[in-house]
LOLUM-770639 format. One line per field, with one value per atom (N, C-alpha, C): residue in one letter; x, y, z. Coordinates in steps of 0.2 Angstrom, whole numbers. Example, Ala and Ser with C-alpha at 12.3 -4.5 7.8 and 13.67 -1.06 7.14 Angstrom:
<sites>
aa: [a, a, a, s, s, s];
X: [66, 62, 66, 64, 68, 64];
Y: [-28, -22, -16, -11, -5, 0];
Z: [39, 39, 39, 35, 36, 39];
</sites>
This chain:
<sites>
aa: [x, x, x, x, x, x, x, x, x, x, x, x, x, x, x, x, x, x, x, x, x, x, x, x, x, x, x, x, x, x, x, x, x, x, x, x, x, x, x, x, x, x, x, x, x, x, x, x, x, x, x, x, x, x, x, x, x, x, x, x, x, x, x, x, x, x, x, x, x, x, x, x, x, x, x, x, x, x, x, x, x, x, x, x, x, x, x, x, x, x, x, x, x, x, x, x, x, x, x, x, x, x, x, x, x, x, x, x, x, x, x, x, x, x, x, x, x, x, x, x, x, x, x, x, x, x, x, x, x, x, x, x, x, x, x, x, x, x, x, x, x, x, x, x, x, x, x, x, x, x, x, x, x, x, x, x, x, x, x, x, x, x, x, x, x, x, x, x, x, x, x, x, x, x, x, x, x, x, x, x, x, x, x, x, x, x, x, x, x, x, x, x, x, x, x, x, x, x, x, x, x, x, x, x, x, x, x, x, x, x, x, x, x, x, x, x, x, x, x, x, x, x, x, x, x, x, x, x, x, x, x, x, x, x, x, x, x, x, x, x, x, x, x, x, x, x, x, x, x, x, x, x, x, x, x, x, x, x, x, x, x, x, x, x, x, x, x, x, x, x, x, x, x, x, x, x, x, x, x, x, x, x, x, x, x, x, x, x, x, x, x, x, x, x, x, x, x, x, x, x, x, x, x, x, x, x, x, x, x, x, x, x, x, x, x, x, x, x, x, x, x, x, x, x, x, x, x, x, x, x, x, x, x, x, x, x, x, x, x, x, x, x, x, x, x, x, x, x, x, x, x, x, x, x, x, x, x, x, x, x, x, x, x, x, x, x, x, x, x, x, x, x, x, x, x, x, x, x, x, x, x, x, x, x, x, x, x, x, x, x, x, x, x, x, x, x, x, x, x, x, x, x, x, x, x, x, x, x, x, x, x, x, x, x, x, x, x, x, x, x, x, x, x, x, x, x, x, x, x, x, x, x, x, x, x, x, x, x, x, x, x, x, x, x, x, x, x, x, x, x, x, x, x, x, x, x, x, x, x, x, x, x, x, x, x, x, x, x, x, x, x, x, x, x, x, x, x, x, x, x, x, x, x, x, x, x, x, x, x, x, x, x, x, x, x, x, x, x, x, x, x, x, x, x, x, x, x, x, x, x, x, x, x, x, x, x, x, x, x, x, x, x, x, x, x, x, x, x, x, x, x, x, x, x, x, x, x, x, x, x, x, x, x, x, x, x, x, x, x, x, x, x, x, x, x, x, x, x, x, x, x, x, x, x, x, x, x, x, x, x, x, x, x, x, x, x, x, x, x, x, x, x, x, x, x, x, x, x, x, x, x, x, x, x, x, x, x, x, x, x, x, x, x, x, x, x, x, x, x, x, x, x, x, x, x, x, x, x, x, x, x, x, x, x, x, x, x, x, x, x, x, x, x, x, x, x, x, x, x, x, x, x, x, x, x, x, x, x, x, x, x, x, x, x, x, x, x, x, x, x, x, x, x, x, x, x, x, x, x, x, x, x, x, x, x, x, x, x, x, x, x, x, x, x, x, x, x, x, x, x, x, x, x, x, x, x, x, x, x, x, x, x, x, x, x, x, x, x, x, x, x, x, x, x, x, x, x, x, x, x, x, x, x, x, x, x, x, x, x, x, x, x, x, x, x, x, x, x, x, x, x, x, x, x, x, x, x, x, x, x, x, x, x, x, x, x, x, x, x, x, x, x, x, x, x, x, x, x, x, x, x, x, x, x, x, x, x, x, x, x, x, x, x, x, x, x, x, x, x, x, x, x, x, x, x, x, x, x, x, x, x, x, x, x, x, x, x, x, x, x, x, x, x, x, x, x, x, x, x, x, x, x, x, x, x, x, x, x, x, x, x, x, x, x, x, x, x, x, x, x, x, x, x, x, x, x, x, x, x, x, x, x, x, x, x, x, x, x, x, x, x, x, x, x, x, x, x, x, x, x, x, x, x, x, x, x, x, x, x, x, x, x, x, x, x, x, x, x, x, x, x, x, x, x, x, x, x, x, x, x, x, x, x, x, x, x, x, x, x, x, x, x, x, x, x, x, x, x, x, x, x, x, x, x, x, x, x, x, x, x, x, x, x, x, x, x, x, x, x, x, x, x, x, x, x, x, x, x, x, x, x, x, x, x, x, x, x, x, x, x, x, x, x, x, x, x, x, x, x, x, x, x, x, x, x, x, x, x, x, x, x, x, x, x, x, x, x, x, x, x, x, x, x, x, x, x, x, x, x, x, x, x, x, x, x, x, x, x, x, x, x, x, x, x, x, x, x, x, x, x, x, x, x, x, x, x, x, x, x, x, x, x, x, x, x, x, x, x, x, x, x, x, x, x, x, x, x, x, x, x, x, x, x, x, x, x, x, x, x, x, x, x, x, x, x, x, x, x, x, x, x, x, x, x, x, x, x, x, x, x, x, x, x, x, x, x, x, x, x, x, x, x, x, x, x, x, x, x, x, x, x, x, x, x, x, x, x, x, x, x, x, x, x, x, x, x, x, x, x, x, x, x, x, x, x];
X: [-546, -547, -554, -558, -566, -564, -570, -571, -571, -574, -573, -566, -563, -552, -550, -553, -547, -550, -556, -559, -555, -556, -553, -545, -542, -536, -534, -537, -535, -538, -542, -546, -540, -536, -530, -525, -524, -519, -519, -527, -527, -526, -529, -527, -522, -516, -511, -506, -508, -504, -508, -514, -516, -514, -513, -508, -503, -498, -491, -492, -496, -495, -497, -502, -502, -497, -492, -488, -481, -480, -475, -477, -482, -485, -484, -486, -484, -477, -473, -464, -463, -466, -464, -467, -473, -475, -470, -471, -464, -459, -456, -447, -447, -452, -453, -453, -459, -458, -451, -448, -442, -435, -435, -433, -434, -440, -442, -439, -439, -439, -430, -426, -421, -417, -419, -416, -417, -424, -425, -423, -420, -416, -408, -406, -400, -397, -403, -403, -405, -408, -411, -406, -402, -393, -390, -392, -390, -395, -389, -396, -397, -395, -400, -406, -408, -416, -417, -414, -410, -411, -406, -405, -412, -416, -422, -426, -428, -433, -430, -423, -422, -425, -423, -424, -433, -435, -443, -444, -444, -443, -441, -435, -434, -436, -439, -443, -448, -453, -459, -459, -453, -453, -451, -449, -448, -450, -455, -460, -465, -468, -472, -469, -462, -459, -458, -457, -457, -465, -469, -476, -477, -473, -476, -471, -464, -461, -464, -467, -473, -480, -482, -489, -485, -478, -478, -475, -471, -470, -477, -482, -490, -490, -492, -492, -490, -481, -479, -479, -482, -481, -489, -494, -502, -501, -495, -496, -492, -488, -484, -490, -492, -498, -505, -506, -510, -511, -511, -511, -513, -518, -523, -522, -518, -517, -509, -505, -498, -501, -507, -508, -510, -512, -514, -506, -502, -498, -499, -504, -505, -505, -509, -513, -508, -501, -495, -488, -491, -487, -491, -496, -501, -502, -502, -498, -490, -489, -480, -478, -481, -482, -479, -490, -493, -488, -484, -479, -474, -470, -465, -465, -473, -475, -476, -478, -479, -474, -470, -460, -457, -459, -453, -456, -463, -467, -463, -464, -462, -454, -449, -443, -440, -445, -445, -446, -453, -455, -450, -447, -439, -434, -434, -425, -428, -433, -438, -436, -439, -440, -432, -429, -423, -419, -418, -413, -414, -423, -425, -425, -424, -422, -416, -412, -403, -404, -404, -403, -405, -411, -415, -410, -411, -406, -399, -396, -389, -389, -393, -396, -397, -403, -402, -397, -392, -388, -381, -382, -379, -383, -388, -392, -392, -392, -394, -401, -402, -411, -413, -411, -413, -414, -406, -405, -413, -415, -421, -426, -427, -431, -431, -428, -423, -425, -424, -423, -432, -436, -443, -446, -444, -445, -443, -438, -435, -437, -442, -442, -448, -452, -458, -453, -447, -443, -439, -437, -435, -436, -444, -447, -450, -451, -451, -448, -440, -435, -434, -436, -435, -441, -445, -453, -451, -448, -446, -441, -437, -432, -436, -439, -443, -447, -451, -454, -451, -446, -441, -439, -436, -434, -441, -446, -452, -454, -453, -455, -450, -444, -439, -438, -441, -443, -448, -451, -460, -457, -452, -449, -451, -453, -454, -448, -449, -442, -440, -433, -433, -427, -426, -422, -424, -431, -435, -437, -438, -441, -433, -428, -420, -419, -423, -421, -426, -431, -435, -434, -432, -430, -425, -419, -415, -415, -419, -420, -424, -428, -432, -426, -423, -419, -414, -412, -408, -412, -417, -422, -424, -428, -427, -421, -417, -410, -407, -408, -408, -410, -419, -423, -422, -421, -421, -413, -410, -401, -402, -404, -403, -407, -412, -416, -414, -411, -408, -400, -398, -390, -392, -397, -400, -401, -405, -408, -402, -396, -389, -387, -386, -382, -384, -393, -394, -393, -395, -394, -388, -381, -375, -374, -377, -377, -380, -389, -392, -385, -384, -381, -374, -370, -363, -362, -367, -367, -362, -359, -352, -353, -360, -361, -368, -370, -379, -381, -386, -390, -386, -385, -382, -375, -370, -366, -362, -357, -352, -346, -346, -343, -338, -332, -329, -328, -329, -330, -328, -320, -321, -321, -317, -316, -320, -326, -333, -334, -335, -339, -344, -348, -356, -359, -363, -368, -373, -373, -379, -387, -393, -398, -403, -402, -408, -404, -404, -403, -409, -408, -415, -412, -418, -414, -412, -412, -407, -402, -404, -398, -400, -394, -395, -393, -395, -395, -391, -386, -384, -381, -380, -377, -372, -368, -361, -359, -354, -353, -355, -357, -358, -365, -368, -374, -380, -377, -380, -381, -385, -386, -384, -383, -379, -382, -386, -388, -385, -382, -378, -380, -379, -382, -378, -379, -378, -372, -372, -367, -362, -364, -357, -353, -357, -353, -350, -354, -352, -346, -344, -339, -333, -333, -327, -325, -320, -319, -320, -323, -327, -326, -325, -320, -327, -328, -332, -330, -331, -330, -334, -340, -346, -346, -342, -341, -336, -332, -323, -323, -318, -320, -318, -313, -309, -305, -305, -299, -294, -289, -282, -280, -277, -275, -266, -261, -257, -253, -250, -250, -242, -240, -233, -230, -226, -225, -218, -216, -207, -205, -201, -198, -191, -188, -183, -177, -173, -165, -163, -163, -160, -161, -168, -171, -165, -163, -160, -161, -156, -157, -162, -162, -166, -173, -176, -182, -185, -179, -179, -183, -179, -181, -186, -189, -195, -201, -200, -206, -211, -208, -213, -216, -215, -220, -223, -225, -226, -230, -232, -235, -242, -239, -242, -245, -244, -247, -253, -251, -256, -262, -263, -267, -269, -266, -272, -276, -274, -280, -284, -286, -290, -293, -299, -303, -308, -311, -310, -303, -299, -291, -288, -285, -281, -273, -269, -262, -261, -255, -253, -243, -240, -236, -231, -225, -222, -216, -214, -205, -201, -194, -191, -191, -193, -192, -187, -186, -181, -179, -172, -169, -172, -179, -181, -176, -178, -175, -173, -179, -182, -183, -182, -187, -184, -185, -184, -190, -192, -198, -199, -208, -209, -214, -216, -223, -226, -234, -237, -244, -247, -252, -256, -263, -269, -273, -279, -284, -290, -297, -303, -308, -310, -316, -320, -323, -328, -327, -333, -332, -333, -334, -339, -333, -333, -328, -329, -333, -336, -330, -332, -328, -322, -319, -310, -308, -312, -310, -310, -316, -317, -310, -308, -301, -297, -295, -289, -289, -295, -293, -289, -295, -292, -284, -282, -274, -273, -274, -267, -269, -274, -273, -270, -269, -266, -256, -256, -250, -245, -250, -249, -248, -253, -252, -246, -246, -238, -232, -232, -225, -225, -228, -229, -226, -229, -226, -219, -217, -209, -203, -207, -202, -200, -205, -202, -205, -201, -205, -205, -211, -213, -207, -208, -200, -208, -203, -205, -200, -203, -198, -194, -187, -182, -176, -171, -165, -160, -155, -149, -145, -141, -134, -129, -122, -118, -111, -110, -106, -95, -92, -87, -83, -81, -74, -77, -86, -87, -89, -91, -96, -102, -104, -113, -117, -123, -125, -127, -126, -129, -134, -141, -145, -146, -140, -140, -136, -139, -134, -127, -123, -116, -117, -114, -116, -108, -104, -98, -93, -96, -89, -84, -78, -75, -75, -72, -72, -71, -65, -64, -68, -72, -76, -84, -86, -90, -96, -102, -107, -113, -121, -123, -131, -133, -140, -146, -149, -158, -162, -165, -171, -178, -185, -189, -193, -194, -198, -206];
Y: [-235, -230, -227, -228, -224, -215, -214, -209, -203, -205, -198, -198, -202, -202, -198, -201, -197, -190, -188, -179, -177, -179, -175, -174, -180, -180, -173, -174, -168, -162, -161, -155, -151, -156, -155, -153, -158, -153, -148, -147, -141, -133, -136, -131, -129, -133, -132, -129, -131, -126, -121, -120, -112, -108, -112, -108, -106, -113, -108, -105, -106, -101, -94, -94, -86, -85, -88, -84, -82, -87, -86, -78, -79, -71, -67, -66, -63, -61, -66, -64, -61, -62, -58, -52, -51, -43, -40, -42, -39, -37, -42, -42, -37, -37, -32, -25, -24, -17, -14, -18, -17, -17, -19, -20, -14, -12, -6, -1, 0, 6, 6, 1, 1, 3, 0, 1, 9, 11, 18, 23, 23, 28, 27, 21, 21, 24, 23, 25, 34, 35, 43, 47, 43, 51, 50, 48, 50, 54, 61, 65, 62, 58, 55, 50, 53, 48, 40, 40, 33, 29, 28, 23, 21, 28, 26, 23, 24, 21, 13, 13, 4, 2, 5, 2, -2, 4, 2, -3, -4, -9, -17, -15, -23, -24, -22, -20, -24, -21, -23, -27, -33, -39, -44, -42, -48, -49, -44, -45, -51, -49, -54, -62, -61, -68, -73, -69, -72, -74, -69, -72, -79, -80, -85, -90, -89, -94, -99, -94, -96, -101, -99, -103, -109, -109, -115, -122, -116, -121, -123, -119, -124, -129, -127, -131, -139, -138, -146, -146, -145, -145, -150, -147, -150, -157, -158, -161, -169, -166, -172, -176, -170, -174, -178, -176, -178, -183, -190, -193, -193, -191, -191, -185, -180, -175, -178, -181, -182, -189, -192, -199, -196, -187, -183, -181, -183, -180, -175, -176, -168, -163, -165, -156, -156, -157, -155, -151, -154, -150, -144, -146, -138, -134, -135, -131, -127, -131, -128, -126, -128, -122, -115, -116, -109, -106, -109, -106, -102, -108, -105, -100, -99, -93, -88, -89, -80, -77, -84, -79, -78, -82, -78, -72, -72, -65, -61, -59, -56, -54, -60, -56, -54, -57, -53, -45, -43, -38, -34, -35, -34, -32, -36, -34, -29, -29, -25, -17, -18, -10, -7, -12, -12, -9, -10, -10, -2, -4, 1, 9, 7, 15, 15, 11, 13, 16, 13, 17, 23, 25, 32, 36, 35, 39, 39, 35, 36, 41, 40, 46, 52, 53, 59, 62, 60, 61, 66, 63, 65, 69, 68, 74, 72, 68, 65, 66, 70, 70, 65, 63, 60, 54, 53, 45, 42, 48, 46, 44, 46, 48, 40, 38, 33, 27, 27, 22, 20, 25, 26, 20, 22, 18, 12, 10, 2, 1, 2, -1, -6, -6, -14, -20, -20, -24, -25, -21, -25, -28, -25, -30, -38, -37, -44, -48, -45, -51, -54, -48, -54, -57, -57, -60, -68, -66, -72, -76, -75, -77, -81, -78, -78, -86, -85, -91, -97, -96, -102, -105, -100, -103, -107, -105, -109, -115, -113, -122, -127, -123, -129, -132, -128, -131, -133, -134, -138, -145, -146, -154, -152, -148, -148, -150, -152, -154, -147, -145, -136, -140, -145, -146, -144, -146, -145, -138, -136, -127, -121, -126, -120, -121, -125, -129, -125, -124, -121, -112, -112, -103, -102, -106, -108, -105, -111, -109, -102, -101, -94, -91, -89, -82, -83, -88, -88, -86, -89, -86, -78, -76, -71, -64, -66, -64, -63, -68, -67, -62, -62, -59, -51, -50, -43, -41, -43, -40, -33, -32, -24, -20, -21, -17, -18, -24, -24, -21, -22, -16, -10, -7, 1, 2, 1, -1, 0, -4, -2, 2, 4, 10, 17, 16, 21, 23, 17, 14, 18, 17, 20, 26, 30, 36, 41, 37, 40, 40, 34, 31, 32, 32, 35, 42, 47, 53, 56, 54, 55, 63, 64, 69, 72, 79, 81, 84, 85, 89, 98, 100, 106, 110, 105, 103, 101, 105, 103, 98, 93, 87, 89, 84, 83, 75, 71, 64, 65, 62, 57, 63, 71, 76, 80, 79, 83, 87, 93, 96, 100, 98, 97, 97, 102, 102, 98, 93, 90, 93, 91, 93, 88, 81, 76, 69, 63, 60, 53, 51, 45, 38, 33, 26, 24, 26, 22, 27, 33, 36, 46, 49, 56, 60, 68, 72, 76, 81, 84, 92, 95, 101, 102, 104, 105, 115, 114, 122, 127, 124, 125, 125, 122, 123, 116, 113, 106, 100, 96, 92, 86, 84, 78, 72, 66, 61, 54, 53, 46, 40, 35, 30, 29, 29, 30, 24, 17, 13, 17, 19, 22, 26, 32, 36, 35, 30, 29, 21, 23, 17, 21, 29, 34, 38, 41, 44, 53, 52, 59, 63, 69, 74, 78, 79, 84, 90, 95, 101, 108, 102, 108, 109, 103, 102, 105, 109, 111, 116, 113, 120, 126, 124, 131, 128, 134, 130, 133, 129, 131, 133, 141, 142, 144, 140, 141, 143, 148, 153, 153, 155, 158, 162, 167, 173, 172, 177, 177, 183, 186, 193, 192, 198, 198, 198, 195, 195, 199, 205, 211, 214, 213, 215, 215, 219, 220, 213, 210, 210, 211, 216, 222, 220, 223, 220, 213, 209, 201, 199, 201, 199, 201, 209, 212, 208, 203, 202, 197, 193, 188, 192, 197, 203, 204, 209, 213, 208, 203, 198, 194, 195, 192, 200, 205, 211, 213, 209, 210, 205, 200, 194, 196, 197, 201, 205, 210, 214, 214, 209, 205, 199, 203, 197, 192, 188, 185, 179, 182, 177, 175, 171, 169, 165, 172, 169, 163, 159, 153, 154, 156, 156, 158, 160, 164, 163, 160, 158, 161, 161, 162, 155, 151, 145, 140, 143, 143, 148, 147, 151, 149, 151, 146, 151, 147, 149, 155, 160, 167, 171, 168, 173, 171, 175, 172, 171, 166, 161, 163, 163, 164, 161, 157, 153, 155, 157, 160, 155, 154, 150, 153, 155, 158, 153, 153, 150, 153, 152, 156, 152, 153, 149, 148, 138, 138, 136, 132, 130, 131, 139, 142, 146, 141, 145, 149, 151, 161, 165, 162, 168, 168, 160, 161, 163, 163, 168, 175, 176, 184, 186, 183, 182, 183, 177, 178, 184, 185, 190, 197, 199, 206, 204, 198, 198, 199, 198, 197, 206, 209, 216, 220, 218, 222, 222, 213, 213, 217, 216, 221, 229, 231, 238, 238, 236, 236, 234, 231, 228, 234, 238, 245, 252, 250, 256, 254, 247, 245, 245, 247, 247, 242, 233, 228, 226, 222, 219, 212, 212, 205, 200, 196, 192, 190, 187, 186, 183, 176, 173, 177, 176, 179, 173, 176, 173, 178, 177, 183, 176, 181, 178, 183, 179, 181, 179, 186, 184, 187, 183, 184, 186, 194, 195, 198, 200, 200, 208, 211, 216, 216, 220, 222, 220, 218, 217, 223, 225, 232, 234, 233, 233, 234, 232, 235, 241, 247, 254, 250, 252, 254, 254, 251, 254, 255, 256, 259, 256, 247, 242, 242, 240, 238, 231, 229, 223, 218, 219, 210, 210, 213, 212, 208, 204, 201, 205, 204, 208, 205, 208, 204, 207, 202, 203, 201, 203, 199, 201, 197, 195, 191, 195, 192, 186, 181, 175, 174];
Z: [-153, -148, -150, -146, -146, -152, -154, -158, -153, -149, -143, -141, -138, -137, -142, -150, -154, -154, -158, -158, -149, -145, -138, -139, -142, -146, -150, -155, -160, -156, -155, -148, -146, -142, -139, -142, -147, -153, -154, -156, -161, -156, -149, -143, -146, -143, -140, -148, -152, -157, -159, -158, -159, -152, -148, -141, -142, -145, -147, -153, -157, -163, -159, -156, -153, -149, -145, -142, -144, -150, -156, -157, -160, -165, -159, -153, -147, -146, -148, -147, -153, -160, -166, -165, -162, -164, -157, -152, -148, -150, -152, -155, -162, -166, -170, -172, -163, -163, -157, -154, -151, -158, -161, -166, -171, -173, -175, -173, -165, -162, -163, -163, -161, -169, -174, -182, -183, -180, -183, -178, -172, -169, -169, -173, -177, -182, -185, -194, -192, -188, -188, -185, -184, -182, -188, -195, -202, -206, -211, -213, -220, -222, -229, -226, -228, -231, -235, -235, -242, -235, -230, -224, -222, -221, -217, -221, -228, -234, -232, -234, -236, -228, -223, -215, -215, -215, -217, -222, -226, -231, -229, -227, -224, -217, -213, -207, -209, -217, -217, -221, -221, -224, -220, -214, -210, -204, -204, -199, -201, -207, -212, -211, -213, -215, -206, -202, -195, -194, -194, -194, -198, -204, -208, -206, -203, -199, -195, -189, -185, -187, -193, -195, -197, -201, -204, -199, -193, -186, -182, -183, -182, -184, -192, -196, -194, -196, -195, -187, -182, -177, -176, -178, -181, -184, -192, -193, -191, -184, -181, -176, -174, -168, -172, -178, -178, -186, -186, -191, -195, -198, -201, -206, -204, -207, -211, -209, -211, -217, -215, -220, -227, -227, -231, -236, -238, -240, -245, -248, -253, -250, -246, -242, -239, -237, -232, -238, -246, -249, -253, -251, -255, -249, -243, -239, -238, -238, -238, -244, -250, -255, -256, -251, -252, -247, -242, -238, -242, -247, -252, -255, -256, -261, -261, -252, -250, -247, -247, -243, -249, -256, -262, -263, -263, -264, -260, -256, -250, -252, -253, -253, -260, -267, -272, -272, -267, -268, -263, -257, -255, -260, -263, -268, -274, -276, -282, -276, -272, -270, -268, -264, -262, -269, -274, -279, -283, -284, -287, -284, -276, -273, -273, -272, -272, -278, -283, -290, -292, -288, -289, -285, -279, -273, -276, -280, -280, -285, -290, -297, -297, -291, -286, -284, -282, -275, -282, -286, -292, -296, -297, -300, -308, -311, -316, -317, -320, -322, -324, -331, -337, -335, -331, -330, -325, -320, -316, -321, -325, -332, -335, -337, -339, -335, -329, -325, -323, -323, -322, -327, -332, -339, -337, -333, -336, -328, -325, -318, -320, -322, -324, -329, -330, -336, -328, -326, -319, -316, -315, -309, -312, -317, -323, -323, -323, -322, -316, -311, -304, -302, -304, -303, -308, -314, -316, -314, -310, -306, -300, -295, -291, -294, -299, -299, -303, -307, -308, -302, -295, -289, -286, -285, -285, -286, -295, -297, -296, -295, -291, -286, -282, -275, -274, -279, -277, -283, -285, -288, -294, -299, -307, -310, -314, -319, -323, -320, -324, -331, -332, -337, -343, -344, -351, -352, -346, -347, -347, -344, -345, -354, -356, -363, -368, -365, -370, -368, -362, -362, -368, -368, -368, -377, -380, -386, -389, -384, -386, -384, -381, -381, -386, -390, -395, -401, -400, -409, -408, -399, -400, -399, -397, -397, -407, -411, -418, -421, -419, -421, -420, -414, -411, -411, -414, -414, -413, -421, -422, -417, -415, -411, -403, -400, -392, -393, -400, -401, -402, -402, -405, -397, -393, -388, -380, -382, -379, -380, -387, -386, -384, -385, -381, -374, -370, -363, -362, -366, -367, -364, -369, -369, -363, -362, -357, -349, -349, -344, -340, -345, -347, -348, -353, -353, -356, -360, -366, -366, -367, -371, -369, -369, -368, -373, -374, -380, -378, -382, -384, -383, -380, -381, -386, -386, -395, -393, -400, -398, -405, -406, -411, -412, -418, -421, -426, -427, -435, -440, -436, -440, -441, -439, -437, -432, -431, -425, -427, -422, -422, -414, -411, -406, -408, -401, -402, -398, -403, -403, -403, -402, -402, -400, -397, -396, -395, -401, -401, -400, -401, -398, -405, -410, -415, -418, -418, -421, -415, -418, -415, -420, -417, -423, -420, -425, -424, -428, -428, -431, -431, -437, -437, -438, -435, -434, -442, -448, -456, -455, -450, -453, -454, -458, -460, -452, -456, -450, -453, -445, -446, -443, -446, -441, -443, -435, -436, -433, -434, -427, -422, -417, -410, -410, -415, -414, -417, -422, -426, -424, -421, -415, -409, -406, -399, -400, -408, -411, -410, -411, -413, -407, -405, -401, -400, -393, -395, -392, -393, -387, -388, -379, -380, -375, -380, -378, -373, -373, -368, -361, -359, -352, -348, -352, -350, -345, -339, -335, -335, -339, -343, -348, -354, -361, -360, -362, -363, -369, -368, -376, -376, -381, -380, -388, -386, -394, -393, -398, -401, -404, -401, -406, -406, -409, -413, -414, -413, -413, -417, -421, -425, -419, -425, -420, -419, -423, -421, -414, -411, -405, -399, -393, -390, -385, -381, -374, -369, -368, -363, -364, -371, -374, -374, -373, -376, -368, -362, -356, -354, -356, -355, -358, -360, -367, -364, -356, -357, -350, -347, -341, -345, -352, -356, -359, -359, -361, -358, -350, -343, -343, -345, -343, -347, -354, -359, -355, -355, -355, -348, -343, -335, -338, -342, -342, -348, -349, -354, -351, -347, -341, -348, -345, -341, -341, -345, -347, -339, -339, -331, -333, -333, -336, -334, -335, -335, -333, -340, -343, -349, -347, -355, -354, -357, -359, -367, -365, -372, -373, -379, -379, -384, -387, -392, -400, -403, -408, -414, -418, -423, -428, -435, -443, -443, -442, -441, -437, -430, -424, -418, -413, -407, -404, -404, -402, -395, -392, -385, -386, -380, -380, -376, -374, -368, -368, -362, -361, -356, -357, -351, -354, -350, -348, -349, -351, -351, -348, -343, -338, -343, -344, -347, -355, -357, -362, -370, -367, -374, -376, -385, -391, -392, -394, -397, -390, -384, -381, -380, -380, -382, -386, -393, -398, -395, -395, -392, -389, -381, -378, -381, -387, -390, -394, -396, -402, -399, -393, -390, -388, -384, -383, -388, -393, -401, -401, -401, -402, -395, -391, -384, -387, -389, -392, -396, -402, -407, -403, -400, -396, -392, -389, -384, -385, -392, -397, -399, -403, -406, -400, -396, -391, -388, -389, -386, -394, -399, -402, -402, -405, -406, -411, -416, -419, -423, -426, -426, -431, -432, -435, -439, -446, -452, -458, -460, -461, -469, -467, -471, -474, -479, -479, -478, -478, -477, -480, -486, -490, -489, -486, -485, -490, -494, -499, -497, -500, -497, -504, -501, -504, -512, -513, -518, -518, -524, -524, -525, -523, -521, -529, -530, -537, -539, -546, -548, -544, -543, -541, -534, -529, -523, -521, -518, -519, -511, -513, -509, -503, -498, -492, -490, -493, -491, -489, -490, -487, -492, -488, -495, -499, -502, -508, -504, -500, -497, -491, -487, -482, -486, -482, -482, -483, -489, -489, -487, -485, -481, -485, -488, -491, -489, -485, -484, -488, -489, -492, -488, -492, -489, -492, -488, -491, -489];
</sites>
């Protein structure tokens, strides 16, 4: 064929795909912003802000990627017409490459923003300061890992042998895995704690027989104060090894106490005592009765159990609480004429006399005598 036939040839190719590629990109910029317009009066009849950020985001990545759909339908669409470009096979995979590599770019930097907002908004939405705090810190260690993801799918798909490089990661993450034990296990357990939130700084905990408010929490160990005074620094494995009841968080304590009245107490008395009880603890705010039963006939006492509540997690004041009940008690046991039981014995002797020592009470000899004593 004459050199003028083929240049008119290719002439005409390169037309008619720089034609469809413009009308390609003409149905994508339309469909995009129809699309646009259609996602965001969707998402906009909901009042979080979350739905509209991610919309946008995946919006502005697949607008790109259809554009690049388009270039690479030119592309092979060029190189079927024209031979000379197909007889090039390099420059058809250093092209389609360059294609692979701006749409993993693209939807790495998709899953990067995508992930790293849900976790923030979800953080938010809970009100986790620290954890924002936290997560701010570890967002370039995340976007790392998926950038390396990203590019291992890459060189896979451009034919690299990944046998030998899964092989050598392979080994590196074992020597440094060795290497860094203690410091990526110090490193967890903080993750742990930020994360999990067992516990907050100033907050009182109990471990392993211990209570202590905590006042520092670092990546290898934390510090803390025990109610004596002394400070206490453990490592973060060690405690978060032990069972921790934390008491700073409580939305109200439960206090549950027992008193005991003598046997001699009447009846009358005996049924008055758990009103007279509920009567004490209302008027001793912030308390919020519960419960009061006779509950059993112990050794020495007629046994009652009573149970109120004190909003809130601070000791100092359930003491405070408790203390004035036990004084309201003590007052109103006083004005009822009851009293408190106290552990005793009583011997009953049969058929005998009194010991010197105890005066007469006028029984006679064969009636049963009856001695208490206190223990």
């Amino acid at each position: 064929m004459p050199m003028g036939g083929i240049n008119n040839t290719a002439a005409l190719a390169i037309l008619s795909t720089l034609g469809g590629m413009a009308l390609g990109a003409f149905v994508v910029w339309l469909a995009s912003r129809l699309l646009k317009r259609w996602v965001m009066r969707l998402v906009g009849r909901t009042s979080s802000r979350t739905d509209d950020l991610l919309a946008s985001l995946v919006l502005s990545t697949i607008t790109p990627l259809a554009y690049l759909g388009v270039a690479v339908w030119g592309w092979q669409s060029l190189v079927s017409e024209l031979q000379a470009l197909a007889a090039g096979a390099w420059l058809d995979r250093v092209v389609e490459g360059a294609f692979q590599l701006v749409a993993i770019v693209l939807v790495v930097r998709l899953v990067n923003s995508s992930l790293l907002l849900l976790l923030d908004r979800s953080l938010r939405r809970f009100g986790k300061d620290r954890q924002i705090a936290t997560l701010q810190s570890l967002a370039p260690m995340i976007r790392t890992l998926f950038w390396l993801l990203g590019g291992l799918v890459f060189l896979q798909n451009q034919g690299v042998e990944m046998g030998a490089i899964y092989a050598s990661l392979a080994g590196a993450g074992i020597g440094i895995g060795l290497a860094l034990k203690g410091p990526v296990s110090n490193f967890i357990n903080y993750l742990t704690i930020l994360l999990d939130q067992p516990f907050e700084i100033g907050q009182v905990i109990q471990f392993g027989g211990h209570w202590a408010s905590v006042e520092r929490v670092g990546i290898r160990s934390s510090s803390l104060r025990s109610l004596d005074g002394e400070r206490i620094v453990i490592s973060n494995e060690d405690l978060l090894s032990q069972t921790i009841r934390n008491f700073g968080d409580l939305p109200r304590r439960r206090l549950v106490h027992h008193i005991g009245v003598e046997y001699q107490t009447s009846l009358e008395k005996v049924r008055r005592i758990p009103a007279l009880l509920q009567q004490v603890v209302e008027q001793v705010p912030p308390a919020e009765f519960d419960r009061c039963h006779f509950v059993r006939f112990a050794d020495s006492a007629l046994e009652f159990e009573f149970v109120y509540f004190v909003p809130g997690g601070d000791y100092v004041l359930a003491l405070n609480v408790q203390q004035e009940v036990n004084y309201q008690i003590m007052e109103k046991f006083l004005g009822e004429a009851i009293a408190f039981a106290y552990p005793t014995q009583t011997l009953f002797l049969e058929g005998g006399s009194l010991p010197p020592a105890m005066p007469s009470t006028g029984s006679s000899a064969d009636s049963p005598q009856v001695i208490s004593s206190k223990t």
